[in-house]
N, C-alpha and C positions, 0 to 999 in steps of 0.2 A: 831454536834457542835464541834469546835475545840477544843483543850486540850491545855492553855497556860503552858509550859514544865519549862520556865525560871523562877528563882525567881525573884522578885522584891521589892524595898522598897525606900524608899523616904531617899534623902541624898542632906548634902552640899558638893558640889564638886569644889575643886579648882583647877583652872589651874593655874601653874606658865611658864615662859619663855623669855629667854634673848632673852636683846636689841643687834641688832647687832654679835650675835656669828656669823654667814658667817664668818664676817672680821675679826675677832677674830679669828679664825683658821686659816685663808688665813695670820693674821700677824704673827702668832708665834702658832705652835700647839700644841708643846711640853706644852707652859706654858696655855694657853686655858685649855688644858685638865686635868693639875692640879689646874687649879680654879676652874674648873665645878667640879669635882670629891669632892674638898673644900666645896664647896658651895650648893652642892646637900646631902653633907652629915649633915650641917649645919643646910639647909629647913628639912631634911626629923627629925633631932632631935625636932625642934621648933614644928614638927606638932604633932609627937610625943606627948610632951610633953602636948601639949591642946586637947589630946585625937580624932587625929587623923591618918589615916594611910595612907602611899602611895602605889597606887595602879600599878604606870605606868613611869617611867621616860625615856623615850627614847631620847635620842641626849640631847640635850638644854632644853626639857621641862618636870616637872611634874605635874602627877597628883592626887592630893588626895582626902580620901574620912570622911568626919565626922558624927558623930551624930546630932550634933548641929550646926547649923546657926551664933551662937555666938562666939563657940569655933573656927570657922572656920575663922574667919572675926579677931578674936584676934589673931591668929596664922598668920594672915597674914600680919598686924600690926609687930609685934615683927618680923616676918623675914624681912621686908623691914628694920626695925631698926637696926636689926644687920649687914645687907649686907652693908648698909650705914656706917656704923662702920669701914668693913673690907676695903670698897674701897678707903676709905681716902688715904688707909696706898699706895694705887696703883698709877700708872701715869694714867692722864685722858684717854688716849687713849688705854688700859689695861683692864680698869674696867667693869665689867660685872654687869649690872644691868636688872632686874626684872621686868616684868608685872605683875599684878596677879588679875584672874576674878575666881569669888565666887558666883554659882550659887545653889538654893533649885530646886531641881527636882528628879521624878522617876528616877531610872537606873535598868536595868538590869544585875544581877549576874552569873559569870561564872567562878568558882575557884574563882584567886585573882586578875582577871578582873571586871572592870564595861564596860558598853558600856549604849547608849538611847541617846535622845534627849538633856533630863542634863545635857550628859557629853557636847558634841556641844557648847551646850546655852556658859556653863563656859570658853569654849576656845575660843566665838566670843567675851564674853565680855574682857577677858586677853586683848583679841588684842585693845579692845580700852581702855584700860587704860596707864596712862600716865608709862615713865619708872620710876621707883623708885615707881610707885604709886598702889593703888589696888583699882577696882571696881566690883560693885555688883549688881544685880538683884532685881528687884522692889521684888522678893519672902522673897530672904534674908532681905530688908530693913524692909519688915513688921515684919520681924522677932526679930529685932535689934532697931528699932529707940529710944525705950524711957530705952534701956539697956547700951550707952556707953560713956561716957566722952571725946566723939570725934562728928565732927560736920559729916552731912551727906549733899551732894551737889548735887543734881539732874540735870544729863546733858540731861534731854530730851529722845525723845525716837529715838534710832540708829539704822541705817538699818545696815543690816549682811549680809553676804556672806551665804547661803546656807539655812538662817532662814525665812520662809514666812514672818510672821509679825515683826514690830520693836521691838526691847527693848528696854524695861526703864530701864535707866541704873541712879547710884549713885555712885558718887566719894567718899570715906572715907577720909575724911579731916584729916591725920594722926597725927597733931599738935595738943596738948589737944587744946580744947576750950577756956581756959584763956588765954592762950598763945598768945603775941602780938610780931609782929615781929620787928625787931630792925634795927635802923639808926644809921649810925655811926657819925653822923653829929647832932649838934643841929641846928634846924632851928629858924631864928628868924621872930619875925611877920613881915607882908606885910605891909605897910602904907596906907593901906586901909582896910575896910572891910573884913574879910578872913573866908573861910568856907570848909567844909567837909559835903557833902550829906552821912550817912553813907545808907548801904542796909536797903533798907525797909524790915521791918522780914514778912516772911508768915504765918500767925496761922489761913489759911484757911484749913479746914478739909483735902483738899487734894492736895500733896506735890507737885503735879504737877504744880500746880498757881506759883510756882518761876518765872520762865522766866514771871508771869504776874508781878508782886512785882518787879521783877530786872527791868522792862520794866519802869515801873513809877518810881524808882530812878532815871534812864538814863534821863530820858524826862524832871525829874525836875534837875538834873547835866546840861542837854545841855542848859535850859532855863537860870541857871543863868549863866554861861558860856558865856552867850551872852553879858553879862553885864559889859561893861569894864569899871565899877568904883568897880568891885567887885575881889579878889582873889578866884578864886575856886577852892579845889585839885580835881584831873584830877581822872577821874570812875574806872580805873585800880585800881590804889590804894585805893581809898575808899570801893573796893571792897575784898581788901586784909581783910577785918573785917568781912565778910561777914558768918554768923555761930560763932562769937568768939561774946563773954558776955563779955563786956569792957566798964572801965569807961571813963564819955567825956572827962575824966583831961587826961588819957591816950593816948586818941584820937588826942586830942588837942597839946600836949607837941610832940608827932610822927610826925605830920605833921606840927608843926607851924602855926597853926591857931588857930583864939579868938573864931570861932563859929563851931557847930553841931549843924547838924539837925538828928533827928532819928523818925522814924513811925516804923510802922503798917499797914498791909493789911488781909482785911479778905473778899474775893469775893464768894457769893455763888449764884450759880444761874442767876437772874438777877440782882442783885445788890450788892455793894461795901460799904465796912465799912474801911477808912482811918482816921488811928490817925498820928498825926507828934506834934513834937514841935523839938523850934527853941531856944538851951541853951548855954549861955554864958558860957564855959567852964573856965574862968580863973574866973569869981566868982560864979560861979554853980545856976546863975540867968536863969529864965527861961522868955526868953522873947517874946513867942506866943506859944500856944499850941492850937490846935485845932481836934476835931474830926468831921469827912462827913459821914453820911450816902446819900446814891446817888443809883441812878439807874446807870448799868453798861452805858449805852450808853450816859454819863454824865462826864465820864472820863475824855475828853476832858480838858471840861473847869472847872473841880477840878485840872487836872494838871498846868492850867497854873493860877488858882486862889491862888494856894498852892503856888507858885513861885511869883508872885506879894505881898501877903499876908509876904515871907521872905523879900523881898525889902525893901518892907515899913517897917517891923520890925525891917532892919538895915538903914534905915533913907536914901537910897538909890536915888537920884534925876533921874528919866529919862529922857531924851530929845525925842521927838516926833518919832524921827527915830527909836531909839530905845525900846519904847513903842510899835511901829509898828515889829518888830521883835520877839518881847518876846512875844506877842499873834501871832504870824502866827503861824496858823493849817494847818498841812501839809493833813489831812485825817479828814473826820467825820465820816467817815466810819468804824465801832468798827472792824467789820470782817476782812477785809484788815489790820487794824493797829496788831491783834492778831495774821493772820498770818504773817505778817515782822515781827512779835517779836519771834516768835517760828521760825522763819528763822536764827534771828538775833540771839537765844540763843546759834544755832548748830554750827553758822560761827565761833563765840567765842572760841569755842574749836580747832581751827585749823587743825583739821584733814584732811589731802588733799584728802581721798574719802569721805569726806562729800560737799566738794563745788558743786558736783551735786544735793543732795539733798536739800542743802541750793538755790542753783537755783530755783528746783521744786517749791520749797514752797513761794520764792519770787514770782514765775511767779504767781499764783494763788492769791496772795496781789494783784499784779497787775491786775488780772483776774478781780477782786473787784472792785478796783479804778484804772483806768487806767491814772489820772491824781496825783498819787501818787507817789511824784518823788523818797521816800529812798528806794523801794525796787529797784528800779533803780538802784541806786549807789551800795548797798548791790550786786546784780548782775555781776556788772562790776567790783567790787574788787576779786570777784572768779575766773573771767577770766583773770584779771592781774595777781593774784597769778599763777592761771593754768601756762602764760606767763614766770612770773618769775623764778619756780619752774620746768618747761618743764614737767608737771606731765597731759599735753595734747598733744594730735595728732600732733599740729601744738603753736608754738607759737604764726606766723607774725596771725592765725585765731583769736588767743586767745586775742592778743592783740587790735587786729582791733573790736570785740566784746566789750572788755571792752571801747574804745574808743567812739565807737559809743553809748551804754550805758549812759556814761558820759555826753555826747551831749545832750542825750535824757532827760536824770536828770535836767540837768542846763535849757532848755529849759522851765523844769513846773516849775521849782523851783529855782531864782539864789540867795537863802540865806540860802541856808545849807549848813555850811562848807566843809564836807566831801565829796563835788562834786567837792570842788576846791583843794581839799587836792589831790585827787586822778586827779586830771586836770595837779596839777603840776607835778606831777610823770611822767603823761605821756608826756606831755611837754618836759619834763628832759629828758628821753629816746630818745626824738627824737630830741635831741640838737637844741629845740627850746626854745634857754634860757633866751630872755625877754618874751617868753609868759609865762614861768615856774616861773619867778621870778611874775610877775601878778596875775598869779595865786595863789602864796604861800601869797604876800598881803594879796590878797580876804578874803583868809581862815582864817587869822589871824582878818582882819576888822571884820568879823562873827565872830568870836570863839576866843575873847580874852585869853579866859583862856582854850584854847582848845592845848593841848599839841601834838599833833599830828601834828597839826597844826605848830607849831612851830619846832619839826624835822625835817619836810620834808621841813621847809624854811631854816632851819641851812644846812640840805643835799643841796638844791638849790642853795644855796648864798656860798657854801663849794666850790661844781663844778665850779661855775662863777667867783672865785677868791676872792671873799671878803669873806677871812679870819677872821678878826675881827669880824665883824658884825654877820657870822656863827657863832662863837665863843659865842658871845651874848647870840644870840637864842636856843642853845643848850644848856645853864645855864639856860635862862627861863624855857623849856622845862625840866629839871630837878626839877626847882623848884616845879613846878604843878605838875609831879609826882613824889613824894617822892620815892614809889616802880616801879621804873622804869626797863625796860627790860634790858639787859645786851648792845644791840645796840647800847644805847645811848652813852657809855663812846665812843664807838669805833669812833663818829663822833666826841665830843670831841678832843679826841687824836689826829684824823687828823688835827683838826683845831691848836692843841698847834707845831705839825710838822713843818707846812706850816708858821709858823710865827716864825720860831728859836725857840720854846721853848720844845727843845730836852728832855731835863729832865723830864719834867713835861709828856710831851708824852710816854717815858715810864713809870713811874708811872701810869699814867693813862690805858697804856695798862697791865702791872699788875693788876692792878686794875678789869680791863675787862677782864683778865684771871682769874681771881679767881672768879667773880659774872658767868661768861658764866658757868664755872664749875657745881657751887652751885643749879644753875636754868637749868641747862641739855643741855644748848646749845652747846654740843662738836663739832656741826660742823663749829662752826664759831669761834673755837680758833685759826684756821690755820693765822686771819687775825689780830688778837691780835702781833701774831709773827714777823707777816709780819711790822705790824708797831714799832716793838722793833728792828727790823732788819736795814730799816731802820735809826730809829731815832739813835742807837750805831753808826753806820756809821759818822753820822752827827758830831758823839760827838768824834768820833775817836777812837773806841772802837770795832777794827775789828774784836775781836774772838769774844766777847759777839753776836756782827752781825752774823758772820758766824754759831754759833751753833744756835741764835734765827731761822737763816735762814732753819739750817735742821732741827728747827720744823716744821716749816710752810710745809714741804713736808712729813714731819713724817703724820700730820694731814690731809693733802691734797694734796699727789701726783701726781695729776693733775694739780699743780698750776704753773704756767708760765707766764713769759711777756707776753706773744701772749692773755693766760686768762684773764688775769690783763687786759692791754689794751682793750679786747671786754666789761670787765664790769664797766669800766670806763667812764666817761661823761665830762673832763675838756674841757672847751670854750678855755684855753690858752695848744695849745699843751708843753710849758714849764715846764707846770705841773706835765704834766703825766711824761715827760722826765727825770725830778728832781726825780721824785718816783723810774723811773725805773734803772736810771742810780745809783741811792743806792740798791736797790733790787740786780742788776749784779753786784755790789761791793762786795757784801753780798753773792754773791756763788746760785741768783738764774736767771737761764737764760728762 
């Protein structure tokens, strides 16, 4: 019989490790190396201090070892806090930020080393955690969930590099729980109808039912959304609440509308327990509330019974056509619509080695229903990204995939909008720009209140010259989401350029340098610059141009007219000309 020599014992172990240090050293080493050395001493006091200890910090990453599950997840909390603290003080392109994966497992002891499977597990999960953010291990959750005054978000379970089976992995929603986030704008009501779907809460015994819960938000969001006598705020941001204990005044006052609706799911086994009601936030009147018990393979028609049920309860008239819309079932098929939702949880998170996986799981929806057109689309927006991104073998493959996809979608199906959202895209790319503008219609005739919708026609009607009308559409799209991506201002901004309204375009690009910031997207500030550069040109303000200009290459040294022009799409080459001939005014050639 063998003689196991090693000790071992059971620990939480965290990996930490910077976003981006390669480039960080490659820009400046000297100072890199005095951040990390700052910053390493910083983590290693916080873990310290929650009765942890570091076992391992080589290059960029550490790694530590606790007693506790709790103290290890608190510890990780507090250093994202304070790093956030220090990087303010930094320029966006300087700042060193954090991953951090916190996994419970065995490890094996050797001096003031660990090594095992544990420590692995904690450094695949680091890797998929957001920057600035920290995720954990279905081990540690069990360990934690009913211990912290922080919400916990379930991304499903994530394939890994080196790990046979997937992990369930949990985002630590780092913002207390009460905590509502803030607009700087007051909005005022719609002159119609106006509503906020917020997340259905999960209180089914196990946490994994999310993506089933978020599935039935989405399905009753898309159904009224179809309804254009109704105001709907758009699922991104109704999802901004999603884990926060908030009242509907709050709810209501954030996003400028008279109505909430909020449930309840509780699915076990074969059948479904859904409560909702539908309250009058500005006099805290409750005007339907209803509870289903249902057999699961009944879903169906609870979802769009639950969505006729609000219509009528906001006095809603439908016309025949669109009656006929708000009941199209795109699947009756439970299994297929379960896996496009567990498809659809993974695509959400962005991840570019997930789009294969998100493929897998579409293909097999479709395995189900092969007359089921959204894991279609779901499909063919991975392979446009892949396209987009060059994060495939081939683009002209990638794209011609997502194309042909798209075909395939609209063929079972030509009234879900997001066949036409992504129709116009690719239309655009191939400066086919009365089919792209057609397209961007469609989507809109389907998805009045579908804000996606309405970007990609402000992006379409931007390229094709109508300025104004863009301009429009990307105020609507703003309005439907309140918490909107940072892209949005950027189309904005161009649209105030292209119409003389120089000032406001910078401002607006300020604007979009400070939210890209906030939200992480540093790689898209090069283009915030590019349009301050620009627009000071216009205004006669050629150093403020010239130094916007050497950010734009601070941030993206690769950028050039020759760039500029391949990811451009104007129908009036006057356009591009106008952009370019201020850009080489501007000091960039």
């Amino acid at each position: 019989m063998a003689v196991d020599w090693f000790k071992r014992r059971l620990s939480a172990i965290l990996s930490a490790d910077a976003k981006d240090y390669s480039r960080l050293m490659s820009d400046d080493e000297e100072h890199t190396v005095s951040l990390i050395t700052a910053y390493r001493q910083c983590i290693a006091e916080l873990i310290c201090k929650h009765r942890g200890k570091v076992v391992d910090s080589p290059g960029d990453n550490i790694l530590a070892e606790f007693g506790s599950a709790l103290n290890a997840v608190l510890s990780a909390v507090e250093i994202q806090a304070d790093l956030k603290k220090r990087n303010e003080d930094l320029p966006a392109n300087r700042r060193m930020i954090f991953r951090i994966g916190i996994n419970l497992g065995e490890v094996i002891v050797e001096g003031d080393r660990i090594y095992g499977d544990g420590v692995n597990i904690a450094a695949r999960i680091e890797s998929l955690a957001d920057p600035g953010g920290v995720c954990i291990s279905r081990s540690i959750y069990e360990q934690i969930k009913n211990k912290l005054d922080l919400g916990l978000e379930y991304l499903g379970e994530q394939a890994a590099k080196n790990i046979a089976d997937p992990l369930k992995i949990y985002r630590v929603l780092i913002d207390p729980i009460a905590e509502v986030p803030k607009l700087s704008k007051k909005l005022r009501l719609p002159d119609k109808p106006s509503i906020v779907v917020l997340p259905f809460e999960n209180i089914s015994a196990d946490p994994e039912q999310d993506f089933f819960c978020d599935g039935i938000t989405e399905e009753i969001i898309t159904g009224l959304a179809a309804v254009p006598q109704l105001f709907v705020i758009a699922r991104n941001s109704s999802f901004t609440f999603k884990g926060k204990h908030v009242k509907v005044q709050q709810v209501s006052k954030e996003f400028g509308v008279k109505y909430v609706l909020e449930g309840s799911v509780r699915k076990s086994s074969s059948r479904v327990r859904i409560t909702a009601q539908l309250i009058d936030a500005i006099t805290g009147n409750h005007l339907w509330a209803e509870r289903y018990d249902r057999e699961l393979h009944d879903i169906f028609a609870l979802q769009d019974e639950i969505t006729m049920k609000i219509v009528t309860a906001l006095q809603v008239k439908l016309t025949v056509g669109e009656q006929a819309r708000l009941w199209t079932r795109r699947t009756d098929n439970l299994d297929a619509y379960l896996k496009y939702l567990t498809a659809r949880s993974r695509f959400g998170h962005g991840k570019l080695d997930n789009y294969a996986l998100v493929r897998r799981i579409a293909e097999e929806s479709v395995e189900l229903d092969k007359e089921y057109s959204v894991p279609y689309v779901l499909m063919a927006w991975t392979h446009y990204y892949d396209a987009k991104q060059g994060s495939s073998e081939s683009r002209e493959k990638s794209f011609e995939k997502a194309k042909l996809l798209v075909q395939k979608a609209q063929e079972l199906d030509d009234l879900y909008p997001d066949t036409h959202i992504l129709r116009g895209f690719i239309h655009l790319y191939q400066k086919q720009f009365q089919e792209a503008i057609i397209a961007g219609k469609t989507a809109i005739s389907l998805g009045p209140n579908n804000a996606e919708a309405h970007v990609i026609m402000a992006h379409i009607l931007r390229f094709t010259g109508k300025f104004e009308e863009a301009t429009t559409m990307i105020q609507k799209a703003l309005r439907l989401q309140p918490y909107y991506p940072s892209f949005y201002l950027t189309e904005l901004g161009m649209c105030f350029y292209y119409t003389c309204r120089y000032r406001e375009a910078v401002e607006m690009a300020k604007e979009f340098l400070s939210m890209a910031e906030s939200q992480g997207d540093l790689e898209l500030l090069y283009f915030g610059h590019a349009l301050m550069a620009m627009s000071y040109i216009r205004l006669g303000m050629n150093e403020d141009a010239r130094l916007a200009a050497s950010r734009v290459l601070q941030y993206f040294p690769k950028y050039s007219l020759e760039w500029d022009r391949k990811a451009s799409f104007y129908q009036n080459p006057d356009h591009l000309k106008q952009q370019h001939d201020d850009l080489r005014q501007a000091g960039i050639t």
